[in-house]
N, CA, C and O atoms as a MOPAC input file, in Angstrom:
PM7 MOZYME 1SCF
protein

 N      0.84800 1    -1.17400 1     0.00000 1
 C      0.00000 1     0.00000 1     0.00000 1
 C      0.89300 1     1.23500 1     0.00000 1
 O      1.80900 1     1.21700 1     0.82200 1
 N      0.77400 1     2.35700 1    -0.82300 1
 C      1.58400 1     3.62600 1    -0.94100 1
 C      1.00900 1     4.58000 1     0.51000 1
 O      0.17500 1     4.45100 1     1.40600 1
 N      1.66700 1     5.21100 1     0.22800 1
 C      1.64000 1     5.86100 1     1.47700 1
 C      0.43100 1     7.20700 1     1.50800 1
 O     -0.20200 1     7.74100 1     2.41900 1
 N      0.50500 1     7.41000 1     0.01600 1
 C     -1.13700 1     8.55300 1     0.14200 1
 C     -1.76900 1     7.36100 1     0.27900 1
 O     -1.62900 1     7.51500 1     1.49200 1
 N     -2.26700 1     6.43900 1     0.20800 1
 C     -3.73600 1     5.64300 1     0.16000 1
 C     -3.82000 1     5.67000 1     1.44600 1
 O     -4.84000 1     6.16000 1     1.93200 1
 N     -2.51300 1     5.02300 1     2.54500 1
 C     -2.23600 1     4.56200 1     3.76900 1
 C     -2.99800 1     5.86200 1     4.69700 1
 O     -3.82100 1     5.77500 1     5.60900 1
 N     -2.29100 1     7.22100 1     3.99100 1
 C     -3.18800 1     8.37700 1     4.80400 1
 C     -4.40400 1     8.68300 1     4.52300 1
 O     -5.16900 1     9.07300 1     5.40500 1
 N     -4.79700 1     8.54900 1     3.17400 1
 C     -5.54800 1     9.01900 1     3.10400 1
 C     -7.10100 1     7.78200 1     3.72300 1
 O     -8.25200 1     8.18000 1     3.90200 1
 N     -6.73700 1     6.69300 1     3.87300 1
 C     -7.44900 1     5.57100 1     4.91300 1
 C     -7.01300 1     6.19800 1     6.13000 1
 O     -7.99200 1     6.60600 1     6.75600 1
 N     -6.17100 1     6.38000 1     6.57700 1
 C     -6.49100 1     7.21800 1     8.19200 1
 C     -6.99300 1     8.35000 1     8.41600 1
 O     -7.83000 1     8.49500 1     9.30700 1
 N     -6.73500 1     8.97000 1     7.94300 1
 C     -7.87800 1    10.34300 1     7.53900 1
 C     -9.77600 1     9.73700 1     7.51700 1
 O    -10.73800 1     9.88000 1     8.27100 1
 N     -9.66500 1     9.44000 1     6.95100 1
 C    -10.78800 1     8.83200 1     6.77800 1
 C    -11.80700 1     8.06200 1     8.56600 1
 O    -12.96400 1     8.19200 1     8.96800 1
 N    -10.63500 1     7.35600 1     9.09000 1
 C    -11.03100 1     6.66800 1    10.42800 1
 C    -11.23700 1     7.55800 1    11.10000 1
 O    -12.10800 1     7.46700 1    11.96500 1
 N    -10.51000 1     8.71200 1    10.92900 1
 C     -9.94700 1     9.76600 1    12.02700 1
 C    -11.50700 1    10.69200 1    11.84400 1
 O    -12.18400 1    11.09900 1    12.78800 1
 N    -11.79500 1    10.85700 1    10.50400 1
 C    -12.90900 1    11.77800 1    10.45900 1
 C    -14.25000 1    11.34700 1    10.96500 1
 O    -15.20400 1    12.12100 1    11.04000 1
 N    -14.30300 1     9.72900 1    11.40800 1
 C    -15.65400 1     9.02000 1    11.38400 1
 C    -15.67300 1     9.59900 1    13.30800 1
 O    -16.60600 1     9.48800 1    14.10300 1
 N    -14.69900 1    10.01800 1    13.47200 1
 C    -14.81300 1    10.31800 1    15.15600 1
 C    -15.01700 1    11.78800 1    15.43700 1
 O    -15.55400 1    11.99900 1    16.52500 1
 N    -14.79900 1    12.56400 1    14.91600 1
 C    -15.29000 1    13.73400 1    14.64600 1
 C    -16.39300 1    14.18000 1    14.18000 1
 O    -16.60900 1    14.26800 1    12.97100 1
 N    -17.65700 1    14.69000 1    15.56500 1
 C    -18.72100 1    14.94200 1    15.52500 1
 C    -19.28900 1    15.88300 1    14.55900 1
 O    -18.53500 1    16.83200 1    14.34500 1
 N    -20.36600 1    15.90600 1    13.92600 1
 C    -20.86200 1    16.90100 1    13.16400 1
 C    -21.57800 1    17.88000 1    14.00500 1
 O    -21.54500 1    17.67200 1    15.21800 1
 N    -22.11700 1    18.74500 1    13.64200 1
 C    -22.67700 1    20.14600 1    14.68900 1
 C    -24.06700 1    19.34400 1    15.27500 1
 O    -24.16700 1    19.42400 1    16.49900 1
 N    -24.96600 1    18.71400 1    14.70900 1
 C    -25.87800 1    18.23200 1    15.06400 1
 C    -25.38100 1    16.96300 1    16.46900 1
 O    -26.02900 1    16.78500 1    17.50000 1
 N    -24.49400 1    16.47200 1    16.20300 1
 C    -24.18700 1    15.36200 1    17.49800 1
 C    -22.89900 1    16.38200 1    18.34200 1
 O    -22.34500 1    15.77300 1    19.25800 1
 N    -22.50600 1    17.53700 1    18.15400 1
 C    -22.02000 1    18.61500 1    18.98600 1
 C    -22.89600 1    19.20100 1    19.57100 1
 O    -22.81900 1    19.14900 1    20.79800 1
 N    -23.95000 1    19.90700 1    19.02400 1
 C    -25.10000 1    20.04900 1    20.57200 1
 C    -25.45500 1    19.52400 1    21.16400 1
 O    -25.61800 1    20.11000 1    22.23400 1
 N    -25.91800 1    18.04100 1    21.16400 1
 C    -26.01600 1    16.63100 1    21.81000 1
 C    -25.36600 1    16.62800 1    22.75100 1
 O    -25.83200 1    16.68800 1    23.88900 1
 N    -23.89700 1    16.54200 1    22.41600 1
 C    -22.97700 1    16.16000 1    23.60600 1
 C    -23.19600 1    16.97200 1    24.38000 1
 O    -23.54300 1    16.73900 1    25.53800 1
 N    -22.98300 1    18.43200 1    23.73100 1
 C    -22.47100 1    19.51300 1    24.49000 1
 C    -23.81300 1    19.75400 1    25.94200 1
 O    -23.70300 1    19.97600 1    27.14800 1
 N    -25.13300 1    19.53800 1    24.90100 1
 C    -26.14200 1    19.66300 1    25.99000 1
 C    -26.30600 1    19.01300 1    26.88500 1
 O    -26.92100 1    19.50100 1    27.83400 1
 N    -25.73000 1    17.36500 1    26.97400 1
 C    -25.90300 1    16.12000 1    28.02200 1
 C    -24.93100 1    17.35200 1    28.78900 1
 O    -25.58500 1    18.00100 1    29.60500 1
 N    -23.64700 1    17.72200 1    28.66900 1
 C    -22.91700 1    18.18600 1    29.96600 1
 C    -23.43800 1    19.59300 1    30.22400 1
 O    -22.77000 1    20.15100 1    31.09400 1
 N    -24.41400 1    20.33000 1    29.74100 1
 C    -25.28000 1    21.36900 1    30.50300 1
 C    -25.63000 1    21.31400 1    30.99200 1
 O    -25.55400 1    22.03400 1    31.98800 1
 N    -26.66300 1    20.07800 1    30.76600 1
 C    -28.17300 1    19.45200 1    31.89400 1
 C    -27.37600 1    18.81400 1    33.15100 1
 O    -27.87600 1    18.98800 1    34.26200 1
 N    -26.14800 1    18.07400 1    33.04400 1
 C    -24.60800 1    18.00000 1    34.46300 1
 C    -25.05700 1    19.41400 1    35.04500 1
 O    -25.86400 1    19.70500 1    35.92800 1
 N    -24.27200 1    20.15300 1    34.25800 1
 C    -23.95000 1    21.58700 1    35.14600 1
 C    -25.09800 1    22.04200 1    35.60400 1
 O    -24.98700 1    22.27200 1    36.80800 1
 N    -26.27000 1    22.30500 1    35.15300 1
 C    -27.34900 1    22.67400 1    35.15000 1
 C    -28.03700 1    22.18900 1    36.78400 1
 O    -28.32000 1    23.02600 1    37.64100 1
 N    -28.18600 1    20.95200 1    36.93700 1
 C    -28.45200 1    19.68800 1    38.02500 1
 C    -27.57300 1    21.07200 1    39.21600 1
 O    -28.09700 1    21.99100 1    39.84500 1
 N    -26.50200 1    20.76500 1    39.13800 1
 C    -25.29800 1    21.12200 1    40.09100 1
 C    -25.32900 1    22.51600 1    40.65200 1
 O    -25.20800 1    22.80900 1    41.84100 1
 N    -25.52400 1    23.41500 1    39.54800 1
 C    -25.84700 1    24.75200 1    39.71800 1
 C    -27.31000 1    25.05200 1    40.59300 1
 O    -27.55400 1    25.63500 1    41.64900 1
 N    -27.99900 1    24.45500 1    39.74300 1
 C    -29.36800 1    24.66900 1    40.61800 1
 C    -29.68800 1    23.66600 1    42.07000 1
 O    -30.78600 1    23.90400 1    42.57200 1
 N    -28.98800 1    22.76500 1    42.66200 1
 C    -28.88500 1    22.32700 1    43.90600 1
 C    -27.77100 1    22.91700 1    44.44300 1
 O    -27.76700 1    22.70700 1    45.65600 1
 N    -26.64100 1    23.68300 1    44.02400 1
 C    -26.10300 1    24.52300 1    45.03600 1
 C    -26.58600 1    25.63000 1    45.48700 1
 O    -26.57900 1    25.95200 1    46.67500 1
 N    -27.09600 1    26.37200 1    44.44600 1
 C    -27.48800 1    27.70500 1    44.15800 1
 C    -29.18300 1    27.96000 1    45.54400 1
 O    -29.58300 1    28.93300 1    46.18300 1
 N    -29.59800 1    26.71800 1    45.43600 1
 C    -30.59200 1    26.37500 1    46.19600 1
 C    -30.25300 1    26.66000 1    47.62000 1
 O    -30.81800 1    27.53100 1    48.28200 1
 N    -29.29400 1    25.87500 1    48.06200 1
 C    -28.84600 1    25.33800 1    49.07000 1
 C    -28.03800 1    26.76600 1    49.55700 1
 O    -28.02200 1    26.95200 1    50.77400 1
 N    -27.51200 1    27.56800 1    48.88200 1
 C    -26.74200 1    28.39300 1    49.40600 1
 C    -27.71600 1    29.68600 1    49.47600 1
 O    -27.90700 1    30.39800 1    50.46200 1
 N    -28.13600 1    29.77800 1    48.52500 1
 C    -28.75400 1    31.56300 1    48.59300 1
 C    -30.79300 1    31.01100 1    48.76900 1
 O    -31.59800 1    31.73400 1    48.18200 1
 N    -31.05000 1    30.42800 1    49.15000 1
 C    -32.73100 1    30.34700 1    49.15400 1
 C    -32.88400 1    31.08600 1    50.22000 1
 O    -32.49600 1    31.04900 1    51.38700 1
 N    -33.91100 1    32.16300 1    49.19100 1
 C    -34.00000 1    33.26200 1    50.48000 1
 C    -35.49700 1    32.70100 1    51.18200 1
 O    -36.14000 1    32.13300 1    50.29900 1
 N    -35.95400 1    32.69900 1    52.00600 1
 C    -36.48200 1    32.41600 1    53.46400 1
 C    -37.58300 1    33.00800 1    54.61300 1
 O    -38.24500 1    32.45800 1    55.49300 1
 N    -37.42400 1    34.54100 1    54.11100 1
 C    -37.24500 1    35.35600 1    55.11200 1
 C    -39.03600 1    35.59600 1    55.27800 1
 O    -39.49000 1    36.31900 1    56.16500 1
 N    -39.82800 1    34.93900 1    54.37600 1
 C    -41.45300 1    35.48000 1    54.71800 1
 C    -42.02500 1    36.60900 1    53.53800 1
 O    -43.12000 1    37.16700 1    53.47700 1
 N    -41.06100 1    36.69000 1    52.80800 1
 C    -41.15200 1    37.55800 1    51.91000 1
 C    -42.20500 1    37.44600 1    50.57100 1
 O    -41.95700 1    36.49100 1    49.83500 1
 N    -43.24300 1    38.22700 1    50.20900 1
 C    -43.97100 1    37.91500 1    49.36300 1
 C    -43.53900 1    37.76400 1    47.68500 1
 O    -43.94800 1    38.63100 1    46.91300 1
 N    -42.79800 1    36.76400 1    47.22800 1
 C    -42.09600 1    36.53800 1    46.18700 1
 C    -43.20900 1    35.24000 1    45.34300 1
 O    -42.83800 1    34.26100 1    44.69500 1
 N    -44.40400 1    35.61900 1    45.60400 1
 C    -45.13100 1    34.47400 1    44.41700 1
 C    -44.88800 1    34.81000 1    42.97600 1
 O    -44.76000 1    33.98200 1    42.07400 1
 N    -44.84300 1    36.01900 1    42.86600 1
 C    -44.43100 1    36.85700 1    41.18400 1
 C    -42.93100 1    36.39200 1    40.75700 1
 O    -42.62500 1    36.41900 1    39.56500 1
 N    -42.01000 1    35.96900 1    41.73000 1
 C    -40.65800 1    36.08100 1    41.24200 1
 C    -40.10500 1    35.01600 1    41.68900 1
 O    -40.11400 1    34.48000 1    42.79800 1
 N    -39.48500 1    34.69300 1    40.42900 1
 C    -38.91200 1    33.02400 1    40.19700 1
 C    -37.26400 1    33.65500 1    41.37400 1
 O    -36.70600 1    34.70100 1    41.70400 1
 N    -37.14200 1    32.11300 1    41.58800 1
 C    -35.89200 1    32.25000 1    43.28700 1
 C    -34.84200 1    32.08400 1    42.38300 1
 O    -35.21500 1    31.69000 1    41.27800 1
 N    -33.43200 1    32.29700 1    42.53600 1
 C    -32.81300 1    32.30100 1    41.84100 1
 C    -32.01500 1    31.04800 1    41.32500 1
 O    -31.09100 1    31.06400 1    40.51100 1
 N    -32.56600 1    29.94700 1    41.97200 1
 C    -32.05200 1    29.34200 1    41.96700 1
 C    -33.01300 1    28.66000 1    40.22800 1
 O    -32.44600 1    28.21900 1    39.22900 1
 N    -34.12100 1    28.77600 1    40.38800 1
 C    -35.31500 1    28.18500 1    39.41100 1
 C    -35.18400 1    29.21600 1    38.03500 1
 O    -36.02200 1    29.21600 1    37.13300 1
 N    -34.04300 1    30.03400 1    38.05800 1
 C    -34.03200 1    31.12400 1    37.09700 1
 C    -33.00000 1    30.51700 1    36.33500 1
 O    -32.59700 1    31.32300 1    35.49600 1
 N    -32.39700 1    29.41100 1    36.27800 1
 C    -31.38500 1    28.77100 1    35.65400 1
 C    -31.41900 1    28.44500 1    34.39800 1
 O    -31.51300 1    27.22700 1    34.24900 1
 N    -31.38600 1    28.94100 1    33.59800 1
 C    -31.40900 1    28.56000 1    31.89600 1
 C    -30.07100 1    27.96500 1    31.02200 1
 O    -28.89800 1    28.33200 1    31.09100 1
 N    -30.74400 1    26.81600 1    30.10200 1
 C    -29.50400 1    25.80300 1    29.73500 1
 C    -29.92100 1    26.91800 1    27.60500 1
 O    -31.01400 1    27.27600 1    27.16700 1
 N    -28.74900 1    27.04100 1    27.05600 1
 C    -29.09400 1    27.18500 1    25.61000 1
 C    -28.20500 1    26.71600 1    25.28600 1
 O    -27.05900 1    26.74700 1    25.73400 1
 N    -28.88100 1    25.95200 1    24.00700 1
 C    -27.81200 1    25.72300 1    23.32600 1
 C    -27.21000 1    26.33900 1    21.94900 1
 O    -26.96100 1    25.54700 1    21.04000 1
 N    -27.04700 1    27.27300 1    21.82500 1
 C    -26.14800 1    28.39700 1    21.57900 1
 C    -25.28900 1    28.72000 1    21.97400 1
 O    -25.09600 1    28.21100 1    23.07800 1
 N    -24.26100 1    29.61600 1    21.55300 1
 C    -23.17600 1    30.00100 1    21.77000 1
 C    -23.51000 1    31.77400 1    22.88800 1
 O    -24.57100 1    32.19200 1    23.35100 1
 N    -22.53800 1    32.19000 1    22.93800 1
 C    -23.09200 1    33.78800 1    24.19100 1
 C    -23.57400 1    34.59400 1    22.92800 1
 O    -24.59700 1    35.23800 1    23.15700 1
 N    -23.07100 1    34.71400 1    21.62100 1
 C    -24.21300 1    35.10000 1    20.39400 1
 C    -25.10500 1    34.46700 1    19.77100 1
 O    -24.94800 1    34.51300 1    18.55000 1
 N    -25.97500 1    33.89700 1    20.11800 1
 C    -27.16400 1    32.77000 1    19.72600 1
 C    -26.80800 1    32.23500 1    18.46100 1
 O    -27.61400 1    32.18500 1    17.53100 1
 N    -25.24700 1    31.69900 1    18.35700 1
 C    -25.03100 1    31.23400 1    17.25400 1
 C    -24.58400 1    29.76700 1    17.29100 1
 O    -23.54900 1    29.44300 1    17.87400 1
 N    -25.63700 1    28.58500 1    16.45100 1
 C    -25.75100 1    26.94700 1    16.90100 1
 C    -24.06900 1    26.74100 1    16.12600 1
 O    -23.85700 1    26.72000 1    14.91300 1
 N    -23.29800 1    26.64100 1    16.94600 1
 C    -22.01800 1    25.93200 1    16.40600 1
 C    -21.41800 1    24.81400 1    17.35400 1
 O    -20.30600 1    24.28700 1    17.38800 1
 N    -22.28400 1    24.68700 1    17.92600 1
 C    -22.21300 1    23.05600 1    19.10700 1
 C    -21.78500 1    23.09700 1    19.99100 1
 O    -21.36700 1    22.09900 1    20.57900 1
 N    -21.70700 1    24.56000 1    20.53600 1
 C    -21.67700 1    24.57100 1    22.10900 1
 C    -22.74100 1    25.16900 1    22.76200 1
 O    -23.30500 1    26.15800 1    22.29200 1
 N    -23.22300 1    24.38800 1    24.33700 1
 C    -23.96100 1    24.92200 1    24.83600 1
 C    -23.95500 1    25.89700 1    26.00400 1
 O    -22.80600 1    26.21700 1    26.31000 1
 N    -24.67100 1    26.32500 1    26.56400 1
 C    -24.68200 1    27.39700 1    27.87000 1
 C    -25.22900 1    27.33400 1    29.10600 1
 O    -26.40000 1    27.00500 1    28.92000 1
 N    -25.06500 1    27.44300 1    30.06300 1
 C    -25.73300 1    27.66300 1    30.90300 1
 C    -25.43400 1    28.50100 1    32.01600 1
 O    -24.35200 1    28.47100 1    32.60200 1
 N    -26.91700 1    29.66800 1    32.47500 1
 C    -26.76400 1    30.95500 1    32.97700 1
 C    -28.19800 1    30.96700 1    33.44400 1
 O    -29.21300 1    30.30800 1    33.21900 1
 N    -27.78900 1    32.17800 1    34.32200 1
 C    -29.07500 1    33.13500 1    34.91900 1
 C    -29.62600 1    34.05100 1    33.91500 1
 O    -29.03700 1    34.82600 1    33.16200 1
 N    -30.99000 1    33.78100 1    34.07000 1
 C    -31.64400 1    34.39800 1    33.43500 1
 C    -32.14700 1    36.28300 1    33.66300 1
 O    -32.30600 1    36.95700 1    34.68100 1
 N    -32.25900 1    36.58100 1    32.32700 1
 C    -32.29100 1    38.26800 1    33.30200 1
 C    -33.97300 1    39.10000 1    32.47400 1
 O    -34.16100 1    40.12400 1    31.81700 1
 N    -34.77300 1    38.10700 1    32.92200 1
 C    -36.26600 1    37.74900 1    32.42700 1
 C    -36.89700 1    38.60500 1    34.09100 1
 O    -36.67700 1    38.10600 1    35.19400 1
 N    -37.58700 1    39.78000 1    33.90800 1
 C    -37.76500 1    40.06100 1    35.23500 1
 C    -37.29900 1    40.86700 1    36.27200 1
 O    -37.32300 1    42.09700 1    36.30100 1
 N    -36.62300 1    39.66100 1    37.62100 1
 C    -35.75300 1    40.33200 1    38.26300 1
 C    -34.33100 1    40.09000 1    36.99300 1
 O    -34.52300 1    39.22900 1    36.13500 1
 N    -33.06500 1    40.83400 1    36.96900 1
 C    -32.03200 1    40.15400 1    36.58000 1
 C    -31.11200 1    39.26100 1    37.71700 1
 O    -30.23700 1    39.62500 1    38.50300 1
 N    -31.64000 1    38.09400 1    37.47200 1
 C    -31.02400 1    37.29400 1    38.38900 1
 C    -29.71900 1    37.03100 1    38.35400 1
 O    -29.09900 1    36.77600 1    39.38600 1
 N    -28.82400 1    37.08100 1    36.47100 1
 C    -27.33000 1    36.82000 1    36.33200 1
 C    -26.94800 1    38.04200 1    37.10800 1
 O    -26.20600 1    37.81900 1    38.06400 1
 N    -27.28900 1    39.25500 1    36.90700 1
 C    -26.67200 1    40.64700 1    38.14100 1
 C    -26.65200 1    39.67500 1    39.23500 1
 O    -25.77400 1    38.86400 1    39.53200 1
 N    -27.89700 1    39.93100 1    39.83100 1
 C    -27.74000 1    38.89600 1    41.26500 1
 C    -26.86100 1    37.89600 1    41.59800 1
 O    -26.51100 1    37.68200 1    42.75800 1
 N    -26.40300 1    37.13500 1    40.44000 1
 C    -26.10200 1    35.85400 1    40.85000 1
 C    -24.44400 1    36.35300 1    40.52300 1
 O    -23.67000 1    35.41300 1    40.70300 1
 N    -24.02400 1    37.14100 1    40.25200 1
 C    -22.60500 1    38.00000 1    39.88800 1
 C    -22.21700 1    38.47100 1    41.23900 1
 O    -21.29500 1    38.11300 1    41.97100 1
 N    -23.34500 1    39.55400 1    41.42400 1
 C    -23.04500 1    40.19300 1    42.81100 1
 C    -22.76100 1    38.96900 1    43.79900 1
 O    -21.57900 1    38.72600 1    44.04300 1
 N    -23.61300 1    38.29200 1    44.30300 1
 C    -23.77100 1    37.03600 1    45.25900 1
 C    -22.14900 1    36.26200 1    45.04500 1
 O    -21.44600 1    36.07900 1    46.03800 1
 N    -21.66000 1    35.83600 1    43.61000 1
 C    -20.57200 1    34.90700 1    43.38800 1
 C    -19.71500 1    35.89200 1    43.98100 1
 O    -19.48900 1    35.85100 1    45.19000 1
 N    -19.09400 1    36.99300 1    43.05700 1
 C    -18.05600 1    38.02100 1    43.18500 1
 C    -18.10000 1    38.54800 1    44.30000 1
 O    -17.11300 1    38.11000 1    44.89200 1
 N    -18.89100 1    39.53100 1    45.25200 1
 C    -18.92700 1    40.07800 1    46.11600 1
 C    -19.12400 1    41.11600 1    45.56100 1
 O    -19.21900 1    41.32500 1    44.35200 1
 N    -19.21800 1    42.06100 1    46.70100 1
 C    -19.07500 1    43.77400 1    46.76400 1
 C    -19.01000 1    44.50400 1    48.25900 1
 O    -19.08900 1    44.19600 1    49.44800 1
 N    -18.83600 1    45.54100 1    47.51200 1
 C    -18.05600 1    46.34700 1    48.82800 1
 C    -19.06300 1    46.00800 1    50.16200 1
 O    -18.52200 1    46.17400 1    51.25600 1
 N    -20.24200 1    45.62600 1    50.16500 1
 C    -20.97100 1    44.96300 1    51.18000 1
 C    -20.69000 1    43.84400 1    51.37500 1
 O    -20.07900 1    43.42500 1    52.35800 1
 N    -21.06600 1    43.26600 1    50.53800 1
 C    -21.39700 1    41.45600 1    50.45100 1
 C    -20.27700 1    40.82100 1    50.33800 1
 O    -19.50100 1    41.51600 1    49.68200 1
 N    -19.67000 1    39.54000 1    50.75500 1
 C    -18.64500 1    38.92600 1    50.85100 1
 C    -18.88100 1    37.77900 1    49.88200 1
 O    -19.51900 1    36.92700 1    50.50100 1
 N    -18.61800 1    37.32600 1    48.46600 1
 C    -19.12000 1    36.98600 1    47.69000 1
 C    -18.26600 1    35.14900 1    47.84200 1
 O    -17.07200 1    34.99000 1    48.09700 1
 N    -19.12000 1    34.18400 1    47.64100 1
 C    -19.23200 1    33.21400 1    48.00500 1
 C    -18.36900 1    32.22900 1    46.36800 1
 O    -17.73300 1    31.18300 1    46.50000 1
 N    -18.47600 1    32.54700 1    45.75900 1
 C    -17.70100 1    32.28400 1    44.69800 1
 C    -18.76800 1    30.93400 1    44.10800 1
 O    -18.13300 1    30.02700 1    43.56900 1
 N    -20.21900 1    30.75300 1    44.16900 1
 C    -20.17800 1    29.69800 1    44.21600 1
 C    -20.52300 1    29.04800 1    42.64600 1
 O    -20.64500 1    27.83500 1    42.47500 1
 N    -20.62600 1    29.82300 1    41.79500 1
 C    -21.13500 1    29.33800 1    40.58200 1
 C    -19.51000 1    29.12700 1    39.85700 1
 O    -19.40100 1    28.41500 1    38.86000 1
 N    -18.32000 1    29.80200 1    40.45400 1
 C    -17.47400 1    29.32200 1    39.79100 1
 C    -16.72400 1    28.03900 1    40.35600 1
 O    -15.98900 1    27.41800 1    39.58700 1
 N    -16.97100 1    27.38500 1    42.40100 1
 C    -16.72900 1    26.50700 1    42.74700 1
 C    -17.66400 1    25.79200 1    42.25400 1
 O    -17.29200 1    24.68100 1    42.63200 1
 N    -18.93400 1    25.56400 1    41.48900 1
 C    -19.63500 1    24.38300 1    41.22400 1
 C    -19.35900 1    24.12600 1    40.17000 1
 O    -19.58300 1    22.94800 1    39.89500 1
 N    -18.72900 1    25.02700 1    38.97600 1
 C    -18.47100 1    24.87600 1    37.59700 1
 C    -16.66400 1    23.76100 1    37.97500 1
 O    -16.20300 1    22.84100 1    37.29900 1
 N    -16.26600 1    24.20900 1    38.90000 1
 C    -14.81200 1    23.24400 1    39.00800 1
 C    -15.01600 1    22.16300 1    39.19200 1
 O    -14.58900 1    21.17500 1    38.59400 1
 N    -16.18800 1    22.31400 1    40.66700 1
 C    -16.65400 1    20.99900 1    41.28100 1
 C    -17.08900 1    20.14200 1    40.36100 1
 O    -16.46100 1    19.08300 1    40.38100 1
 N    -18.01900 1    20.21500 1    39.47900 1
 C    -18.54500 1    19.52100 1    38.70000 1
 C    -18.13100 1    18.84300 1    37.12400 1
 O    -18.77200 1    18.11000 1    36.37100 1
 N    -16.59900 1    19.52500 1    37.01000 1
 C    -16.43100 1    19.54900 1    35.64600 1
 C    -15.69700 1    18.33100 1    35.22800 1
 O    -15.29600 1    18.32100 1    34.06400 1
 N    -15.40300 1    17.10000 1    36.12500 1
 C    -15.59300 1    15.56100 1    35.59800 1
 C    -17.26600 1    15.04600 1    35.59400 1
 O    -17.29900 1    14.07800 1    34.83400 1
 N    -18.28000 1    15.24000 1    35.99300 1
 C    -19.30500 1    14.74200 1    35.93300 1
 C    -19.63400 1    15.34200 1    34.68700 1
 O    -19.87600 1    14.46800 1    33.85400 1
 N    -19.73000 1    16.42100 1    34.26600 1
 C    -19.44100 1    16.72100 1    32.83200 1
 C    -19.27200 1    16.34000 1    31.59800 1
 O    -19.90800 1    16.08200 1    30.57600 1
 N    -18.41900 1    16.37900 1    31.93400 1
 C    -17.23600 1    15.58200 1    30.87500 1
 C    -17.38300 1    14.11100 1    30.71300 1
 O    -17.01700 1    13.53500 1    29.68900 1
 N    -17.98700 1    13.43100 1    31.85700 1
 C    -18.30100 1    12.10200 1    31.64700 1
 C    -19.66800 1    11.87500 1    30.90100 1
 O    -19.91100 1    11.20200 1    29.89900 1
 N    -20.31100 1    12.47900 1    31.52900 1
 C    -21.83000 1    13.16300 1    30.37800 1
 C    -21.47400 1    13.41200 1    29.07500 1
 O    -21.57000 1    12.48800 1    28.26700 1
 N    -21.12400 1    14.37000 1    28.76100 1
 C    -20.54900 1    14.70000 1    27.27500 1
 C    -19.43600 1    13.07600 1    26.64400 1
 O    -19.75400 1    12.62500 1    25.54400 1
 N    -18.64500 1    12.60900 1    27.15700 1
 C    -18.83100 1    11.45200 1    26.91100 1
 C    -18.91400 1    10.40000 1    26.89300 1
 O    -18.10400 1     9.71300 1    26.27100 1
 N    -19.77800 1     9.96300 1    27.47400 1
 C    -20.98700 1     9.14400 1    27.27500 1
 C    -22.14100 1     9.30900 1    25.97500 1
 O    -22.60700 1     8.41700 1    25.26500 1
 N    -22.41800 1    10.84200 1    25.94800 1
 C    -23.03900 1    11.00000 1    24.44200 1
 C    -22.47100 1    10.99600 1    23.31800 1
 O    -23.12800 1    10.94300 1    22.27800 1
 N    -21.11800 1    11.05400 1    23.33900 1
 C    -20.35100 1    11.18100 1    22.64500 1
 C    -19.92500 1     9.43000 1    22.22000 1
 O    -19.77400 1     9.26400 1    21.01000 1
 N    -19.79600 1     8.59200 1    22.80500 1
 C    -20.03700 1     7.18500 1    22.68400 1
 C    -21.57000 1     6.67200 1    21.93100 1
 O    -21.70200 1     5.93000 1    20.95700 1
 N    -22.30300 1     7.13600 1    22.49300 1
 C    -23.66200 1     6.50600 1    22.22100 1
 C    -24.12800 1     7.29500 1    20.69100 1
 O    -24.99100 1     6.86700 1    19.92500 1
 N    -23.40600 1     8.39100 1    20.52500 1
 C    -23.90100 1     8.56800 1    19.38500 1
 C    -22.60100 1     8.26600 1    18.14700 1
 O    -22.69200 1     8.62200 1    16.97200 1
 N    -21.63900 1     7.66800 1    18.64200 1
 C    -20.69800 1     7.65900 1    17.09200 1
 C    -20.59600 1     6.05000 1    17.69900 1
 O    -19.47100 1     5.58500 1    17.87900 1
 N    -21.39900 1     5.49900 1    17.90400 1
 C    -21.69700 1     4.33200 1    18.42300 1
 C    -20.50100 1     3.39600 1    19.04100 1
 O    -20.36000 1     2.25800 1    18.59200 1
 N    -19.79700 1     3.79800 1    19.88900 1
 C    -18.79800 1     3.45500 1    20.76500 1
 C    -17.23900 1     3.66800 1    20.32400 1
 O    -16.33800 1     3.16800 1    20.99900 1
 N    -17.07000 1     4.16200 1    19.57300 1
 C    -15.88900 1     4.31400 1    18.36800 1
 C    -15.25700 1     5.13200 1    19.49600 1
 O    -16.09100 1     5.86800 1    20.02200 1
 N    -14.08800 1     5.21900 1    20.00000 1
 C    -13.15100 1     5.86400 1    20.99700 1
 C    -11.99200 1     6.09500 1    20.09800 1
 O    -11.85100 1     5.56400 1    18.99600 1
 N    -11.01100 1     7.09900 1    20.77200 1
 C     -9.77300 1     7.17700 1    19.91200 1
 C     -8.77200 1     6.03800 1    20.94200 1
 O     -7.61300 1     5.77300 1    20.62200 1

């Protein structure tokens, strides 16, 4: 066998593992709906406010959690997102102020410790879809 055929047959193997945009949002979204899970049971757990307050009109911030799958310019190139929504109250402000801090508030960091915390459960999500859809083919 010459050696273009030889590459150009590995080329070929190599490309059957390389997702198209349609099984790139797939993946990408199995490890949103991860982050997503994680974000919204910390986010719960840490900031659920409590206090008696008449909030039937306004989603908690924790339930304000939105997964897209888009890019930060609503553009489908197979990555997905996930953020606070700013429908309302703006809860991503909120949820900025709350992570970061401010000259009041002592900011808890927690959407960027759950994005660390979580980012093998992730990744095992993403693949896992990533298996099931190029039907087990690994490099």
């Amino acid at each position: 066998m010459e050696l273009d055929k030889a590459l150009d047959e590995w080329l070929l193997g190599v490309n059957k593992l390389v997702p198209n945009l349609k099984q790139r949002q797939k993946i990408t979204l199995a490890g949103a709906a991860v982050y997503e899970k994680e974000l919204h049971e910390v986010t719960k757990a840490k900031h659920y406010n409590d206090d008696h307050k008449n909030t039937n009109n306004v989603n908690h911030l924790a339930d304000s959690i939105v997964v897209s799958n888009t890019n930060i310019d609503y553009i489908r190139d197979g990555s997905s997102l996930v953020g606070f929504t700013k429908k309302g109250i703006n809860h991503a402000r909120v949820a900025r102020l709350l992570n970061d801090g401010t000259k009041f508030i002592v900011g808890d960091h927690f959407v960027d410790n759950t994005r660390r915390n979580s980012r093998h459960a992730v990744l095992a999500a993403q693949y896992a879809e990533y298996r099931r859809l190029l039907k087990g083919k690994a490099l």
